[in-house]
N, C-alpha and C positions, 0 to 999 in steps of 0.2 A: 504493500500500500504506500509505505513509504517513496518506491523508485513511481509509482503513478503520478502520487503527489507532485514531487520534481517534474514530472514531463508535463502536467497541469500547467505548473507553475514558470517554467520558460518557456510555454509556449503565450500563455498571455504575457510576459514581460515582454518579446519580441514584438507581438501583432500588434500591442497599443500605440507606440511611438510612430507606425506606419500612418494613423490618424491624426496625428501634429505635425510639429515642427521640429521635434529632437529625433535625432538617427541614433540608434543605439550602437555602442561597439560590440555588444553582444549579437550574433546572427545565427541562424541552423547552418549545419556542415554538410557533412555527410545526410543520406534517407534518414526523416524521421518517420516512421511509422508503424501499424498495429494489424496485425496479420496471423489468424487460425486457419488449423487444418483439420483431420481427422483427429481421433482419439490417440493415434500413433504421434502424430505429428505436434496435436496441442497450436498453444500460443506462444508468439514472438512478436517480442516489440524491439526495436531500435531509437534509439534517443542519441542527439547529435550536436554540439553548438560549438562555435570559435568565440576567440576572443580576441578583439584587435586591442595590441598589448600598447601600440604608440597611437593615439586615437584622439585628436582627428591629424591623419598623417598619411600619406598615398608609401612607407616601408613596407607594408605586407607583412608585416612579424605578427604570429598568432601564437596562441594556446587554445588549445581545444580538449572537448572530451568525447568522447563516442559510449552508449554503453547499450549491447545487446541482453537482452534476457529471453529467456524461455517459461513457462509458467504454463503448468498444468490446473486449466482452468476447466477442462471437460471432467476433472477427479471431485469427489465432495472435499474435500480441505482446501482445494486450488493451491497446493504448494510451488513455490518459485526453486524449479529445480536446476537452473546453469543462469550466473550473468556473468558475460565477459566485459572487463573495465580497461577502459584505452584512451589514456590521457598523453597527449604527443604536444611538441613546437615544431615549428613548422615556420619557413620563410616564402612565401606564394608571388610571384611576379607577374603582373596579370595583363594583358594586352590593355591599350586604352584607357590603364588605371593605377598608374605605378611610379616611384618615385622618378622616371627620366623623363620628365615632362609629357608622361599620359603616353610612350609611347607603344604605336601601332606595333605590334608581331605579325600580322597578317592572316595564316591561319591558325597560328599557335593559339589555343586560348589562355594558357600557363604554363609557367613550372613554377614544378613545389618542391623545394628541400625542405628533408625534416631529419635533424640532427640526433631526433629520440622521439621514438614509441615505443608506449610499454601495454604489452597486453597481459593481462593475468585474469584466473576467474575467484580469487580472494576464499580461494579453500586451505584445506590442511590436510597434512599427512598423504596418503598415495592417490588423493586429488587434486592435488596443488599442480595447478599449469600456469608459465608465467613466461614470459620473453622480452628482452630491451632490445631494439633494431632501430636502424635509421632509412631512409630512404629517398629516391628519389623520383618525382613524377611529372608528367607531362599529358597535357589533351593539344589536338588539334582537330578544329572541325571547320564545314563549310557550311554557308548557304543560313539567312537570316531568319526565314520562315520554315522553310524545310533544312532541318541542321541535321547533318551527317557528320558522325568522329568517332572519335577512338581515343583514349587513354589509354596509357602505361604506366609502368611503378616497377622501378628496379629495386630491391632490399638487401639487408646483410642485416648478418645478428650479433650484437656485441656478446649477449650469452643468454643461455635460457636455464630454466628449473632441471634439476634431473630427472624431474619425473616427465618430462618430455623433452629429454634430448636430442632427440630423432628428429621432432618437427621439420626439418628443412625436408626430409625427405618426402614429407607430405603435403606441403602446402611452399616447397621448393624456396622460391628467390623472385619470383615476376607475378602481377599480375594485368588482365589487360580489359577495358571494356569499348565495345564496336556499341554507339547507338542511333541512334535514330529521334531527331525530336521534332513534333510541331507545335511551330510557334505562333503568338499573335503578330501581326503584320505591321500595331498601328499601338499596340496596348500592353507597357512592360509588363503587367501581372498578369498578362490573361496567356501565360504557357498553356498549351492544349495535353498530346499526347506525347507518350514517351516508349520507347522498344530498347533494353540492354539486352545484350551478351555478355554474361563477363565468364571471365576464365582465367585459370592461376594454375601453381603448382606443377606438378611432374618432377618431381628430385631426381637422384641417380638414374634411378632404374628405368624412369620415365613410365611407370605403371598406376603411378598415383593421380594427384591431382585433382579440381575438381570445376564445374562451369555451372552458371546459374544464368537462369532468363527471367526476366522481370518486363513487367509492363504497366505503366498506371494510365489514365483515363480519366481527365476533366470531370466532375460533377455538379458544381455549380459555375456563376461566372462572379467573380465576387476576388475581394481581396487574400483573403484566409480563405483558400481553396482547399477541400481534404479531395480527395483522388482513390480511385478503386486501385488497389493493386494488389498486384498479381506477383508472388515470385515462387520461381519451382527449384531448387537447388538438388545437386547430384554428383556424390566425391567424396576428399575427403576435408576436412578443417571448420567446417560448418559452426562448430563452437567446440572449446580447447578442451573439456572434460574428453571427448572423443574422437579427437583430433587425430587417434588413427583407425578408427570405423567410419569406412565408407555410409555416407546417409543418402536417403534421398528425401524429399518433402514436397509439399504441394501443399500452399496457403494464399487466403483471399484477405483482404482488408484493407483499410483507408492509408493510405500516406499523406504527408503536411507538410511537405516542402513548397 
């Protein structure tokens, strides 16, 4: 109840300052959203915000946090049985928005160094999964209305828990996303629809690995837009408790980017 609270609670801090005159440096990052499946599969939700650390300044220096959870809510107790905690900095260099007088990339949309990210799921004893890595990424897309791109993310791991020392071997060094978005023509909030691919991993052996397909879908036309979405994930790394069992899933629910 508590992690819902928080996702209540920055999300109204974000959408009110959209109504005035004050920009917050607080913003969503990453997908935030809430999303069930079957009785296998249960609920996930993801919660996502940065924080612009020199603010009001075109540096691009952040702090952010990410946190997935899992919660069996189809059970009578509804227990929260996995959340992964991902607090990173991060330096973003954005086309059209950045400290060298707003300059244009072309089709670059960014790159991101990030000097530290730490994932861990804040358990104990032979559930303890944890990892420090750094990395670096990049989108490039075209086309204003109809946006076609792709992301990448190269990583390295400064050191991980023993109880999951292997991880590179499953969720590798790379990962990358191809998508597809339509946009409004005439009206910064009004994104329409959206198609990912994403896909990561393959270590050594190149037997691992895993790819997910997501899709969300406009539902109102409004500023604080939620979104149908769709993601079906299939591999391995899905969340770090089982980070070497292959899953699959299939879930429906709103998104709030």
């Amino acid at each position: 109840m508590r992690t819902l609270l928080l996702l209540t609670i920055c999300i109204i801090f974000i959408a009110v300052p959209v109504f005035g005159e004050y920009e917050s440096p607080l913003s969503l990052y990453r997908d935030n959203y809430f999303i069930t499946g079957d009785d296998s599969d249960q609920t996930k939700f993801q919660l996502s915000l940065k924080y612009s650390i020199f603010y009001p300044s075109r540096l691009g220096i952040f702090a952010a946090y990410t946190q997935k959870s899992w919660w069996k809510t189809h059970d009578k107790s509804s227990p929260f049985y996995e959340s992964n905690y991902q607090p990173e900095a991060f330096v973003r260099f954005e086309s059209k928005n950045n400290m060298l007088g707003n300059l244009n990339l072309g089709i670059i949309d960014y790159i991101q160094v990030a000097p530290i990210y730490h994932c861990s799921n804040g358990q104990e004893g032979i559930d303890n999964r944890s990892m420090n890595t750094y990395y670096g990424e990049i989108q490039l897309s075209i086309g204003k209305v109809y946006n076609i791109g792709a992301a990448g993310k190269v990583f390295g791991y400064y050191n991980t828990a023993k109880e999951n020392k292997d991880i590179d071997n499953y969720i590798g060094h790379y990962e990358a996303d191809c998508f597809f978005k339509l946009k409004s023509a005439s009206t910064f909030f009004l994104d329409k629809e959206e198609l990912h691919v994403r896909f990561g991993g393959y270590g050594e052996d190149n037997t691992k690995g895993w790819y997910c397909i997501e899709a969300s879908v406009r539902l109102v036309t409004s500023i604080i837009q939620p979104r149908l979405f769709i993601q079906y994930y299939n591999g391995y790394g899905e969340w770090l408790v089982n980070y070497n069992q292959k899953e699959e899933s299939l879930r429906v629910g709103l998104s709030f980017n």
